[in-house]
N, C-alpha and C positions, 0 to 999 in steps of 0.2 A: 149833228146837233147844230142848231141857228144859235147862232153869238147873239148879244146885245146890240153890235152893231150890223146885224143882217148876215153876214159872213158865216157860212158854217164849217165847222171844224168837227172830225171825228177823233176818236180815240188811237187810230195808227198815229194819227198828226205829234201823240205828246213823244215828248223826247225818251230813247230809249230807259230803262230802268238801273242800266248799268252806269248809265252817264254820271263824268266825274268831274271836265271840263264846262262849269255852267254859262255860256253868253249867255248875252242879253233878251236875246231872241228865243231861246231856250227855256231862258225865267219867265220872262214874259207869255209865253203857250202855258205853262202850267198854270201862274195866275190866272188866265182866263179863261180855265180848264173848269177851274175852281170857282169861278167866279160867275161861271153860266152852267153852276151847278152839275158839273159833267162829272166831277172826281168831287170827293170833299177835300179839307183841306187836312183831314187825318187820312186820307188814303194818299194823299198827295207826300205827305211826310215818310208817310211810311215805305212808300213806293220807291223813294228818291233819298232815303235816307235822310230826311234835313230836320233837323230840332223845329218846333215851330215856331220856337223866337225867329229863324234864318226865315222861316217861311213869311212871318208875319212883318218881317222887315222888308222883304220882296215888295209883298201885298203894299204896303204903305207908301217906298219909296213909287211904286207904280201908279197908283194913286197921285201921288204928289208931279211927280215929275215924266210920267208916260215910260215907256221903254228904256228913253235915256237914261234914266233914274237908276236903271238896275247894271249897268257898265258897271263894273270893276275901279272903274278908272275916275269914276265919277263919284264913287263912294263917298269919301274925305268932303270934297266940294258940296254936294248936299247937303250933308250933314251941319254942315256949318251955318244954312239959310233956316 
């Protein structure tokens, strides 16, 4: 499937279904899985087990702050802007 930004990304690309350890890079693929309409965002949850407040906190901080946004580590500090 052709992304929004030209790029295309198939369905092997999303991260395994068993995946427990989520990076950044990992968040981010499924965001844009969803976001160019290739999974919704109920198959996405479901798939990857995540409530959709987690999912929709993804979505936002992505939104807001690009990939960075979705670090672990960066959590706390965005939240605060």
């Amino acid at each position: 499937m052709r992304m929004p930004d030209g790029s295309v990304m198939s369905r092997s690309e999303l991260p395994p279904i068993n995946t427990t350890r989520w990076v950044a890079r990992r968040k981010a693929t499924v965001v844009r899985a969803v976001a160019a309409g290739m999974i919704t965002r109920d198959e996405a949850c479901e798939m990857y087990s995540l409530s959709i407040e987690e999912f929709d906190t993804w979505l936002s901080a992505m939104a807001k702050f690009g990939r960075r946004g979705l670090r672990v580590t960066k959590i706390q500090k965005y939240k605060q802007l």
